[in-house]
N, C-alpha and C positions, 0 to 999 in steps of 0.2 A: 310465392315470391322467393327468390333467391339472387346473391352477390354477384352474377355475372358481371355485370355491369359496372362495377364499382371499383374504385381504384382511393389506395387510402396511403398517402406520405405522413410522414411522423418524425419525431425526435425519437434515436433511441433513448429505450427504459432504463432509468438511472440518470439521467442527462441534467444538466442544470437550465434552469431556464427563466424568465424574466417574466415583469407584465407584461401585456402589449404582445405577446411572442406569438407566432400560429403553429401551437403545438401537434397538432396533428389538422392536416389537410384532405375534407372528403371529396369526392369526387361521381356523379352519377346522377341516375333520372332523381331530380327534384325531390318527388313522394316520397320513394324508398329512404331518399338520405333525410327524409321529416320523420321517418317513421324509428330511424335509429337514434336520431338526438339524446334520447332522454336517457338510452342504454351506454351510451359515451358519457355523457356528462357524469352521470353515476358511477361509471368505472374508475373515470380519471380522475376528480373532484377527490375523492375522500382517499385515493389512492396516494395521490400528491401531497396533500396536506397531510398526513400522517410519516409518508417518507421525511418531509421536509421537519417534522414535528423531530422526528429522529435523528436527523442532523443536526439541529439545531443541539439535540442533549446531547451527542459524540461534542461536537463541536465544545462547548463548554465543561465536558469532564474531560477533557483531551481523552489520546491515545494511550496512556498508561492503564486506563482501570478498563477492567470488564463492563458492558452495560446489558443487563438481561431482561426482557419483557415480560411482565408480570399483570398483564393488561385486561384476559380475559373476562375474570368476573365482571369488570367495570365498563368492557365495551357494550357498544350498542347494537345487543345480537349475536346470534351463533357466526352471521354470516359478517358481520361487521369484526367480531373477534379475531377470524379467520384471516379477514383481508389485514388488521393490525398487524397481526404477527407476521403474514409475510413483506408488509412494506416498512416496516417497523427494522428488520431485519436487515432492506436494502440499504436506509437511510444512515445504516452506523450500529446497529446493535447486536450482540453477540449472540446472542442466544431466545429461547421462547420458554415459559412454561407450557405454551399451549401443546400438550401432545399430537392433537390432530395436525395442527400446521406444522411440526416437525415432519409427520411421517407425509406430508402432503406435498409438502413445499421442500424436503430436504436441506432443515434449517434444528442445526445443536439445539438439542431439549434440555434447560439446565433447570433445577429447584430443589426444593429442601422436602423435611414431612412440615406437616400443617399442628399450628397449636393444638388440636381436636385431636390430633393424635399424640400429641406428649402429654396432655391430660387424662385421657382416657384410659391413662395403666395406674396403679396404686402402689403397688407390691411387687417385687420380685418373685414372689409365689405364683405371680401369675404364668410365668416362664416353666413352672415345674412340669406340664404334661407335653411339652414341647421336646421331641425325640430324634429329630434330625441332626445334620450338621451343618456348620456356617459354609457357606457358598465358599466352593474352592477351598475345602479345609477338612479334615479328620475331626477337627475338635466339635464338640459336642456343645447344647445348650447350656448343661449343669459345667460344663467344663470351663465355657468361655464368663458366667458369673461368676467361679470361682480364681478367676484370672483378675477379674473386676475389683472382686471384694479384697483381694489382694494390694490391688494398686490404689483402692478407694482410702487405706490407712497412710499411704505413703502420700499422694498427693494432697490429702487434706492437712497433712502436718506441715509440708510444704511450705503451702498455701498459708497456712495459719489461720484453716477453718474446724469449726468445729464441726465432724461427719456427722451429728444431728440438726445442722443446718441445713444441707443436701435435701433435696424433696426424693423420695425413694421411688416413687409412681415418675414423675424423669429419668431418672436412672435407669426404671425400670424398660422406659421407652426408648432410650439410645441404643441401650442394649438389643433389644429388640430390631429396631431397623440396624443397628450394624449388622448384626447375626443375617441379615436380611442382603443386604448393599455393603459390606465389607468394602468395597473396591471406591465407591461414592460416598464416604460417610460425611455427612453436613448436613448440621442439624440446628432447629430453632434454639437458643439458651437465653431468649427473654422470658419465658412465659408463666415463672415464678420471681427469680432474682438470678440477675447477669451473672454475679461474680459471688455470692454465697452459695451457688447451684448448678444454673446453668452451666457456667466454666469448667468448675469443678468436675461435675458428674459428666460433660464431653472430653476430655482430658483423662479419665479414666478409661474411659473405653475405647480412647483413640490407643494408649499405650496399650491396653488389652491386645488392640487390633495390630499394631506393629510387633508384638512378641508372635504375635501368631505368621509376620509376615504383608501383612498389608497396611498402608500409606492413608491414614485420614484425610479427606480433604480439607476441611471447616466448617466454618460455625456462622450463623445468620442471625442480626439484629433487628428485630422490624420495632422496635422503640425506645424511647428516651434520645438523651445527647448522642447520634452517632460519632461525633470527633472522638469526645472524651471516652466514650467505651471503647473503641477501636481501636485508641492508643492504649489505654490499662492490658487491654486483651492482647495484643503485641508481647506490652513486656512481659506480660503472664508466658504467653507462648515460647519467649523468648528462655527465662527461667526454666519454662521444663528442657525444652530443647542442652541447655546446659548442663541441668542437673541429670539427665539419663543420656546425653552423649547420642542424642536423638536431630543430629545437624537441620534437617529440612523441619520438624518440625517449629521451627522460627519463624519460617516464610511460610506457614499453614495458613489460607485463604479466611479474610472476612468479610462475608456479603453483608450489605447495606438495606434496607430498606423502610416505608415507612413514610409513605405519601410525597414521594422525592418530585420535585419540579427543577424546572433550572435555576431558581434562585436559592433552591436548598444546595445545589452542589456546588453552585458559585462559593457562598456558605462554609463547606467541607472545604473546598479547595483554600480559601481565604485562612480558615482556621488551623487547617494542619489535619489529617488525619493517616488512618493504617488502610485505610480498606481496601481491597483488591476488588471488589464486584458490587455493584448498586443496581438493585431490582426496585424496575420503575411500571407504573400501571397508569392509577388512574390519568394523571396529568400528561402523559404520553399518550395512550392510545383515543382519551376525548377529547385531546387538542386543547383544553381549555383555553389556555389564551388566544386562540381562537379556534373555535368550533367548523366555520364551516371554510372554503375556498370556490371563490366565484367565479371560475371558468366558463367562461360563455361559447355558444354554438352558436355562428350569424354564416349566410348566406351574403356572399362577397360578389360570387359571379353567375349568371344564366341565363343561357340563350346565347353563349359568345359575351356576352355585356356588363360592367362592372356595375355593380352594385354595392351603396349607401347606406347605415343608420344614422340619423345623427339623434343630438342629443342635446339638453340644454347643459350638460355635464362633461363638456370636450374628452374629457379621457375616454367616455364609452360611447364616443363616435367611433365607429367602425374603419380599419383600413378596407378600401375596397380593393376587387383583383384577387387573382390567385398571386401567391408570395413565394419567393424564396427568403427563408435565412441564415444567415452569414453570423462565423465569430470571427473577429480581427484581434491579432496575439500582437504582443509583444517584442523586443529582443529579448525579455528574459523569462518568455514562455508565458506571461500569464495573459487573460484575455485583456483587451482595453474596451471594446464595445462590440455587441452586435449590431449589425444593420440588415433593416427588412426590406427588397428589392420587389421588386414585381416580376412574375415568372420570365420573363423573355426577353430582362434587365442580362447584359452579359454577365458572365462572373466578373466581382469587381477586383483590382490591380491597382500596383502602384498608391498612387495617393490616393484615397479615397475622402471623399467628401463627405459627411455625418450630419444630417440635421435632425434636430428637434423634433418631433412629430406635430406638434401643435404650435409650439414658439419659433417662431421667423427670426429671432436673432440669436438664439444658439444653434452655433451650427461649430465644426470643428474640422480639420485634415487629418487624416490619420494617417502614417506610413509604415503600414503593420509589415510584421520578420513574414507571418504566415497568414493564409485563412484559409477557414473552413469550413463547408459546408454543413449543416445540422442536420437538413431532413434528408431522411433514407424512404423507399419507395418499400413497403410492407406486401402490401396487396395491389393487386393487377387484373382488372377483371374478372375479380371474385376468387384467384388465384394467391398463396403467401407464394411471395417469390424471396425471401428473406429467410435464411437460418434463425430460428428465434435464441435467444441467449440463453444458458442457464439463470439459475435465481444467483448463484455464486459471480458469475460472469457481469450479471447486472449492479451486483452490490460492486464488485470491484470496480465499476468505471463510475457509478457515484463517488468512491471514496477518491480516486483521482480527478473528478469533473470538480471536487470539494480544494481538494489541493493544488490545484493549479489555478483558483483564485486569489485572486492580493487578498490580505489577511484583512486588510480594511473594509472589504467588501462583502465580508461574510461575518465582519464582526457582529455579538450580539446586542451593541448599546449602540446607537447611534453610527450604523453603517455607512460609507460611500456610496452614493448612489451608483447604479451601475447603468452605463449609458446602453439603451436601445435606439436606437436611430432608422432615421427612414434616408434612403437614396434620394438624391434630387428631382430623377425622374417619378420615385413613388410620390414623394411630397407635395409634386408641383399637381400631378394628377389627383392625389385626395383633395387638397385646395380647391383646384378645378372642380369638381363635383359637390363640396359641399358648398361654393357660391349657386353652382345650378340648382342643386336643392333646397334651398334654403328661401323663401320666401323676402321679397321686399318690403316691410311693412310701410305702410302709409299715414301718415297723420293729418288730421284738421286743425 
């Protein structure tokens, strides 16, 4: 078996889209397009719902902060992992832990080390057979702890900690991945105490790392109050930044993390916080508030002849026909509604008329500035006649298909509906067929 034969219209990827819409249109012998359903359905389904999962979390931590996918372990499957990070990535978010989908998909690979690894050292003795030098540097192992143990008196007096508060087996471990990633230093500092340790002992080794010439990143929270710690840790940052005449590090990065959903960032945002970056997993990449998206695959036309489902559940009565659809803008560029036409409906002009799909007295005129077409022809006889987009190219016309909606319509409490509409000619012909199909019941 092979695609000769087939010809496949679509929305391009990234695109915004509604209920009701015909997201991609197949086209070919009967069999062949029974025998792909279940491979579409699959691709698009969990691909949409997790883009859309993605937006929705841009959408509500606004444009200011970082947001980075943290989703692997919790996704379902190596192969479900995979597909998170790269629609995860379209949908609004900045970066992946997942290493494969970076180097796969060509998507920034951001993360930190793992609490397994900052527990896992004791002593600074453990550094002592270690002979090399730090990446990009002359200075040596015993060099750069003695650079440490220097700045470990000064910032704890600072601080106004006692240096037998400091867990040494942390310390021992920062060092160690600096020594390592000089250039990325960001590192967990919950994984004994925030602000008697963690802070502490990354702040020493970040100034280590600056005498030697290189620029800490930051520091990652994955528990307790993120507001309240993210501000302490500011003015901490801020403080040293003054007392060593060290300007940037003020605005040194703190990631978030730590079972974040949208109502935690709602949350943050409500209460005031520092943070620059929020690494999000489970509640992103398994949708939980909702799991699955119910994209259906129905046969509309064949043999030349339109074709029906109905349903005792009007919504998922079927338009019949091959469709075109239409967005109707604005004068001030945003969209006002789509409308679904029947292929060989001309393009529509001027006033256009909007009805309801199922309700006979909403109907509405619309006198849009522009419109525009949605579907692009992909495939042609088993042929791509289409440049396909990068993954960059796609994320960027979601972040615009995102902003060029009224802010009402993509709100997340209590949205405006967004109008889908059907042409008069569609409307009056789905009418027509579902009275022919529908049986006359009879009573005694």
């Amino acid at each position: 078996m092979n695609g000769d034969d087939i010809t496949v219209n679509a929305l391009p990827e990234g695109s915004i889209v509604f209920p009701r819409e015909p997201l991609i249109t197949v086209e070919g012998p009967l069999a062949k397009l029974q025998i792909i359903e279940t491979t579409l359905l699959n691709l698009v389904n969990f691909a949409s719902l997790v883009a859309t999962n993605a937006a929705r979390f841009r959408l509500v931590a606004g444009e200011d902060i970082s947001l980075l996918e943290f989703g692997l372990r919790r996704a379902q499957g190596p192969d479900g992992g995979l597909s998170a990070s790269r629609y995860c990535f379209i949908g609004g978010f900045d970066g992946t832990s997942n290493i494969l989908a970076g180097k796969m998909y060509d998507i920034p690979c951001r993360g930190t080390n793992a609490h397994s690894f900052i527990t896992a050292f004791t002593s600074l003795k453990e550094l002592d057979k270690i002979d090399k030098t730090i990446n990009g540097s002359s200075c040596t192992m015993q060099s750069f702890i003695v650079i440490c143990k220097r700045y470990q008196e000064e910032v704890c007096k600072l601080l106004a900690i006692n240096s037998d508060e400091t867990i040494e087996g942390e310390l021992t471990s920062f060092i160690s991945y600096a020594f390592t990633f000089p250039k990325s230093y960001l590192v967990l500092v919950d994984s004994y105490d925030v602000f008697n340790s963690g802070i502490p002992n990354f702040i020493i080794v970040a100034l280590a790392l600056h005498e030697l010439g290189f620029k800490a990143t930051g520091v990652r929270i994955d528990s307790g109050d993120l507001a309240y710690q993210s501000l302490e840790i500011r003015k901490t940052f801020k403080l040293i930044a003054d007392s060593f005449n060290i300007p940037y590090f003020a605005e040194l990065s703190i990631v978030g993390s730590n079972d974040i959903c949208e109502e935690t960032i709602a949350s943050l945002n409500q209460q005031g916080h520092s943070l620059n970056a929020l690494g999000v997993g489970t509640h992103l990449v398994t949708c939980k508030s909702q799991p699955a998206l119910g994209c259906v695959y129905k046969l509309v036309k064949v043999n030349g002849i339109d074709r029906i489902k109905l349903s005792e559940d009007p919504i998922k009565t079927t338009m019949p026909g091959k469709k075109s659809l239409y967005r109707l803008y604005g004068k001030e560029g945003h969209p006002l509604a789509d409308i679904i036409q029947e292929s060989s409906e001309p393009l529509p002009t001027g006033r256009v008329l909007c009805r309801h799909p199922n309700n006979e007295v909403k109907r509405v005129y619309i006198n849009p500035s522009s419109i525009k077409c949605l579907q692009v022809t992909y495939v042609e006889n088993g042929k791509v006649v289409q440049k396909l987009p990068s993954i960059h190219e796609i994320k960027k016309l979601c972040e615009n298909e995102i902003k060029s909606m009224r802010k009402d319509h993509i709100r997340l409490l209590n949205p405006t509906p967004y109008k889908v509409s059907v042409s008069e000619e569609m409307y009056q012909m789905m009418h027509r067929m579902i009275l022919e199909h529908t049986p006359i019941k009879e009573m005694q």
